[in-house]
N, C-alpha and C positions, 0 to 999 in steps of 0.2 A: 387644630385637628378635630375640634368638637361639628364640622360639618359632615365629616365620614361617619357614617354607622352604618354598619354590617359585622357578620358575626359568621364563623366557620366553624362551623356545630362542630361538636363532639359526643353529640349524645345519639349515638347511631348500634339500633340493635345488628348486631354481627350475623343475623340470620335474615334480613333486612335490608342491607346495606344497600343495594341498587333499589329499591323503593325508597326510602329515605333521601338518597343522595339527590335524584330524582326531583326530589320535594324540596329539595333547599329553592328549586328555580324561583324565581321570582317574588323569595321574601326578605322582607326589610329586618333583618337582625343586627344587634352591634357590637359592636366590636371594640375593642382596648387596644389601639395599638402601640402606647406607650407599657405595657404591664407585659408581664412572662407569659398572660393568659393565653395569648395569640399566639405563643411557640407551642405550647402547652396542648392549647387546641388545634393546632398542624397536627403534631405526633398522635394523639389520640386517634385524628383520621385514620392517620395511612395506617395505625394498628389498627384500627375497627376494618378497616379494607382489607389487610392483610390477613387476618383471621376468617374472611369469609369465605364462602365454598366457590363462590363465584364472581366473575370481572363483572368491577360498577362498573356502571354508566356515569356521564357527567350533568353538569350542570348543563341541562338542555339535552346537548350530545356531545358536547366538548370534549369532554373526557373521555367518551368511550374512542370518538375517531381519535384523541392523543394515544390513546394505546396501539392505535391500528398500526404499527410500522413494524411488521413481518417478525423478524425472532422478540424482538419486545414488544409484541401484542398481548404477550401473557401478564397476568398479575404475578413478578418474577421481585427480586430485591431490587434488580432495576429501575422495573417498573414503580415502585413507591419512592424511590429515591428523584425521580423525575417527580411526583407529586410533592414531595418536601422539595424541591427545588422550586417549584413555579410556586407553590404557595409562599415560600419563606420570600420569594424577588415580589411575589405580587405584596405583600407587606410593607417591604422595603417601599415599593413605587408609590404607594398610597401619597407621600410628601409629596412626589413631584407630579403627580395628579392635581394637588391641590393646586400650585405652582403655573401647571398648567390651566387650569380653569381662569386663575387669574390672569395669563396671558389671552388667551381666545377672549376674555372680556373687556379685554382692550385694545386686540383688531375686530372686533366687530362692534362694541358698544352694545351690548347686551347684558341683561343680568345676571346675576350669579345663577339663578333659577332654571333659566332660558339656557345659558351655556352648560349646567350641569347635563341638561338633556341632550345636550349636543355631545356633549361628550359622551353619552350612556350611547347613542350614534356609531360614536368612533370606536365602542367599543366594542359592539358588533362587528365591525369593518376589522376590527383588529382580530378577533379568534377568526375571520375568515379567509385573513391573509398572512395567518400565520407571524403576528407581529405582537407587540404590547400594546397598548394603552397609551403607555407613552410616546412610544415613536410612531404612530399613528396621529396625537397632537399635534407633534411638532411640526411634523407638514403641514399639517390645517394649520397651525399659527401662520407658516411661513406663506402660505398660497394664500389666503387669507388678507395679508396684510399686503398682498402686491396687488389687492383693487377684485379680487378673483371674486363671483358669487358663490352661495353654496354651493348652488349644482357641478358649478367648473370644480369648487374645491374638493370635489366629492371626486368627480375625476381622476383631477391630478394628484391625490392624495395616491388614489388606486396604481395610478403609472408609477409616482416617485417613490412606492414600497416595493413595488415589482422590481425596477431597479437598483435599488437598495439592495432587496435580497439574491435577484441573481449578477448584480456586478459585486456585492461583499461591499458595499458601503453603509457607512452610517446614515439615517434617516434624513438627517440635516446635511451631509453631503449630498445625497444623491439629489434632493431634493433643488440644491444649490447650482448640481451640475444640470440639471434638466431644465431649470430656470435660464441660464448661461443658453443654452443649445439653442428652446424655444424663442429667447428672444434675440436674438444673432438672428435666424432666420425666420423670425415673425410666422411661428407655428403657432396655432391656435388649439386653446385647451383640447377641444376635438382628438384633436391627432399628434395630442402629447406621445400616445404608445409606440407610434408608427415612430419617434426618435428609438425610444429603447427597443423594439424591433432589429432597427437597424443596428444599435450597440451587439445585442446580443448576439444576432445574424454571425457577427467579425467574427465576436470573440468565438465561435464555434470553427470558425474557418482557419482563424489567426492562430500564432501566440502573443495572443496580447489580451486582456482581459474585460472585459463590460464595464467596470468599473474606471478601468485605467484610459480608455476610450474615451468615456462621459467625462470624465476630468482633464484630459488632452484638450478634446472639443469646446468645452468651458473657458481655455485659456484663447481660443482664436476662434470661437461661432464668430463673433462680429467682423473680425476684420475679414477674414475668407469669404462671408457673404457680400459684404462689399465688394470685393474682386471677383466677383462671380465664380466662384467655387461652390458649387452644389456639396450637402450635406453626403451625398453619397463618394462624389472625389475626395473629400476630405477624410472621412474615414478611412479610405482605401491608401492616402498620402500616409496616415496616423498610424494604418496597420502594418505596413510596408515595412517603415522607416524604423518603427518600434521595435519589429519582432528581430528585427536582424540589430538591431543598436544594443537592444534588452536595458537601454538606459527609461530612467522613471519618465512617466508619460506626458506628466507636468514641462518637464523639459523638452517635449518632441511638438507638445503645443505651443509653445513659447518661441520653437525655432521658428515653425511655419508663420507663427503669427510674425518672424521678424522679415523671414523670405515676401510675405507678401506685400508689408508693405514698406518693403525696398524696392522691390516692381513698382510701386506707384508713386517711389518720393526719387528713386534714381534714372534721371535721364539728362538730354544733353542737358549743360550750362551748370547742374547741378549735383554734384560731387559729393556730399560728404550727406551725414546722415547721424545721429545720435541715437546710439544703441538702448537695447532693455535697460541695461546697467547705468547709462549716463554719459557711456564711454562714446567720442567723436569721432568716427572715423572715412580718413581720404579713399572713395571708393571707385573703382571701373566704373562704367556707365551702361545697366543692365541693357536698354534698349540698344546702343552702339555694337556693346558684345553681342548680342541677340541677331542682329542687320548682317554681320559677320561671316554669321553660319546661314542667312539669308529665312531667318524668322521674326516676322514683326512683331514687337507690343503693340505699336496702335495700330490701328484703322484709317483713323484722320487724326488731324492735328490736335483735339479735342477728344476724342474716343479712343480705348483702348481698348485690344480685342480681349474676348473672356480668355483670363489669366488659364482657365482648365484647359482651353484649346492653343493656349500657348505652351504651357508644360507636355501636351499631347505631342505636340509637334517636334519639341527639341529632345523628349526621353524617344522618339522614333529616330532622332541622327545622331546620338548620344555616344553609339557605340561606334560611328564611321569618323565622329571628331577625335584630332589631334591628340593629344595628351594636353599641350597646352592651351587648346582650344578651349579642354575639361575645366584646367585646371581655370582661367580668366572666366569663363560661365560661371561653378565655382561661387567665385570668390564675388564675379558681381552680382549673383545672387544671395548669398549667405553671408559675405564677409569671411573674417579668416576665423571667427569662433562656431562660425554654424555650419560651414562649408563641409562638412565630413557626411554629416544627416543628409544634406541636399544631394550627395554623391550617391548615400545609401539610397535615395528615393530612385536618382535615376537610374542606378545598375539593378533595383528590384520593379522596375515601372510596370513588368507583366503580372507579378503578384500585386501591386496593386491596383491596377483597372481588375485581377479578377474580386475582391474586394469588394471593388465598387459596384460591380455587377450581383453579389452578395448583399449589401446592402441595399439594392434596388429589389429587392426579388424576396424581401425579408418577414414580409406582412405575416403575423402570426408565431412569430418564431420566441418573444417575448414572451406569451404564456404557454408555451408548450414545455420552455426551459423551467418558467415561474412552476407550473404543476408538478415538476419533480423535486423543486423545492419543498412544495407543502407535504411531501412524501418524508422527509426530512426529520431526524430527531428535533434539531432547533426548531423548524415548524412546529411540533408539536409543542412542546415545552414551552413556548412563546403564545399556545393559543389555550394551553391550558393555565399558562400564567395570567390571559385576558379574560378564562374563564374565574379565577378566583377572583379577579379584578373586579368581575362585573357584581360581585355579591355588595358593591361598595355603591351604596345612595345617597345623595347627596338633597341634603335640605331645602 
C-alpha cells in the first residue's frame, strides 16, 4: 500500500470551506490508510462542511454537481452522509485500485508508472459517467486484453458502462454481454453504442429489461447470425417471447439458440439431434414439416433461405394451421422442452416485428436513457466516490 499517497484534509476553516475544498485539486497528500486517521479525517470533513454557512464545492466540481439532484441539492444530513458514504467506499477501493494497476500491466505491458497514469484516465472517465474507479478498470482490463487499442478501449469502456448502468448490470457483465453481441455479429468498436441503443430501444417498449436482453443475446449472437437472423429480429424474438414467458432471459437465449440450430442440423435422412443438456433426441424433420404447410428452408439443395424470412412466413399462417399442424411445427422446431417458447413467439409474432422495428429506429436512445441515470442518486455518490478516488497518486 506504500504506492497510494494522498491525504483527505481535515484542516478546513469553517468560514472557508468551499475555498479550501476547492484547493485540495490537484495536490499530492497522504494518506494512512491502514490507521483510524483516515476515518478520523472523513468525519472531520463532513463536520467542517456541515458547520458552514454555505454548500462546498468539490474537488474540481465533482461535488458541487453530486449535490445537484433536486430535494438533496442542499447541504441536509443527507446530504453529508452521501459524503461519508463515498469517502469511506473510496477507502475501501484504494486495495483494489492497486489490484487493478497490477492487472492493466499485464494486458498491456506497461509500467507501473505508465499504467498509474492511465488509470488517473479512467478516473476522470469514471466521475463523468457516474461510475468508480473500479468498474471503470475492469472494462479497460477486459477490452484491453481482447487485442483492443487505447482508443477502441476508450470507447468501449464508454458503451460497456452505459450499459451497465441503464440495463443494472455489473461492469464485468455488461461488458461480457456486449463482447458476446459485438462478436456474434462482427460489430466493430465504432458502433459498439448502436448494440446498446438497440437493448435499451426494447426495454423501453417491452417488459423485458436492457440487461436481461444483452444476456439473452450473449447466449445465441453467434449462432442467430449464422442463420441470418438480423440483430434487430432477434431482439424482437427475445422481447416477444420473454415478456409473455416472464421466465429468466438466460433461458429464452438458450431456447433460440436451440431452435436455430435445429433448422440447420434437422432435415431429411437426419433425425436425431443432441440437446443443450446432452440429452438425444428422435425428432420430426423441420424441413418436411415446413414443405407440409408449403414453406421451404432451402433455396437449393445447398442453400438455405434466411431463417428470418422463414419464421416470417410460417408466424403469417400460424393462426390458419391445424392444431396438429402447431403442434408437429412445434415440436420439430423446439423439441418437446422448448416447444412452449416457440409457440409463445408465434402467437405474439406482431409484438415482435414491432420490436424489431424498435430496434431499427433506435439510434440515440442509449444516452438519452444514460443522462437520466446521471441524474441519479447512485450517479452521484459513484462520481463523488471517484472524486475522493482521484486524491490517490500513485508513485
Amino acid at each position: 500500500m506504500s504506492e497510494f499517497t494522498a491525504k483527505i484534509t481535515a484542516e478546513l476553516d469553517t468560514s472557508k470551506v468551499e475555498q479550501q475544498i476547492n484547493g485540495l485539486n490537484g495536490k499530492k497528500v497522504k494518506l494512512d490508510v491502514d490507521t483510524g486517521n483516515t476515518q478520523k479525517n472523513i468525519n472531520n470533513v463532513s463536520s467542517s462542511i456541515k458547520s458552514a454557512t454555505k454548500t462546498a464545492s468539490s474537488f474540481g466540481d465533482t461535488l458541487k454537481k453530486s449535490f445537484n439532484i433536486g430535494a438533496a441539492a442542499t447541504i441536509t444530513r443527507e446530504g453529508f452522509q452521501l459524503i461519508r458514504t463515498a469517502a469511506n467506499n473510496a477507502v475501501e477501493a484504494i486495495k483494489d485500485l492497486d489490484g487493478a494497476i497490477v492487472d492493466l500491466q499485464m494486458a498491456t505491458g506497461k509500467s507501473y508508472d505508465q499504467v498509474s497514469k492511465l488509470v488517473g484516465n479512467y478516473n476522470e472517465m469514471a466521475k463523468a459517467l457516474g461510475a468508480t474507479t473500479t468498474q471503470v478498470t475492469e472494462a479497460a482490463d477486459s477490452w484491453l486484453r481482447q487485442g483492443n487499442s487505447l482508443s477502441e478501449t476508450n470507447t468501449l469502456i464508454r458503451d460497456s458502462m452505459i450499459l451497465s448502468k441503464v440495463g443494472q448490470l455489473d461492469s464485468a457483465a455488461a461488458t461480457q454481454y456486449l463482447t458476446s453481441s459485438m462478436k456474434g455479429y462482427k460489430v466493430a468498436a465504432e458502433d459498439a453504442l448502436s448494440i446498446v441503443d438497440k437493448l435499451t430501444a426494447v426495454d423501453l417498449e417491452s417488459a423485458t429489461n436492457a440487461g436481461g436482453l444483452a444476456e439473452a443475446m450473449s447466449e445465441v449472437a453467434v449462432t442467430a447470425s449464422n442463420a441470418g437472423i438480423s440483430m434487430d429480429k432477434l431482439l424482437g424474438y427475445l422481447a416477444a417471447t420473454g415478456e409473455v414467458t416472464q421466465e429468466s432471459m438466460s433461458t429464452i437465449g438458450t431456447s433460440f439458440k436451440t431452435i436455430f440450430t435445429r433448422m440447420s442440423d434437422i432435415k431429411s435422412g437426419k433425425l436425431e439431434l443432441i440437446d443443450e443438456d446432452g440429452t438425444t433426441e428422435i425428432l420430426s424433420d423441420v424441413e418436411q414439416t415446413l414443405a407440409n404447410v408449403g414453406i421451404d428452408l432451402r433455396k437449393t439443395v445447398t442453400e438455405y433461405n434466411n431463417y428470418g424470412d422463414v419464421l416470417d412466413n410460417l408466424a403469417a399462417k400460424w393462426d390458419s394451421l391445424s392444431q396438429v399442424q402447431q403442434n408437429a411445427l412445434a415440436k420439430a422446431f423446439a423439441g418437446t422442452r422448448q416447444q412452449n417458447r416457440f409457440r409463445v413467439l408465434m402467437e405474439n409474432y406482431d409484438n415482435a416485428k414491432k420490436y424489431m422495428d424498435v430496434a431499427a429506429n433506435s439510434a440515440g436512445t442509449a444516452e438519452s436513457k444514460f443522462s437520466a441515470y446521471l441524474d441519479s442518486i447512485e450517479s452521484k455518490i459513484n462520481s463523488l466516490q471517484a472524486a475522493f478516488e482521484s486524491l490517490v497518486y500513485y508513485k
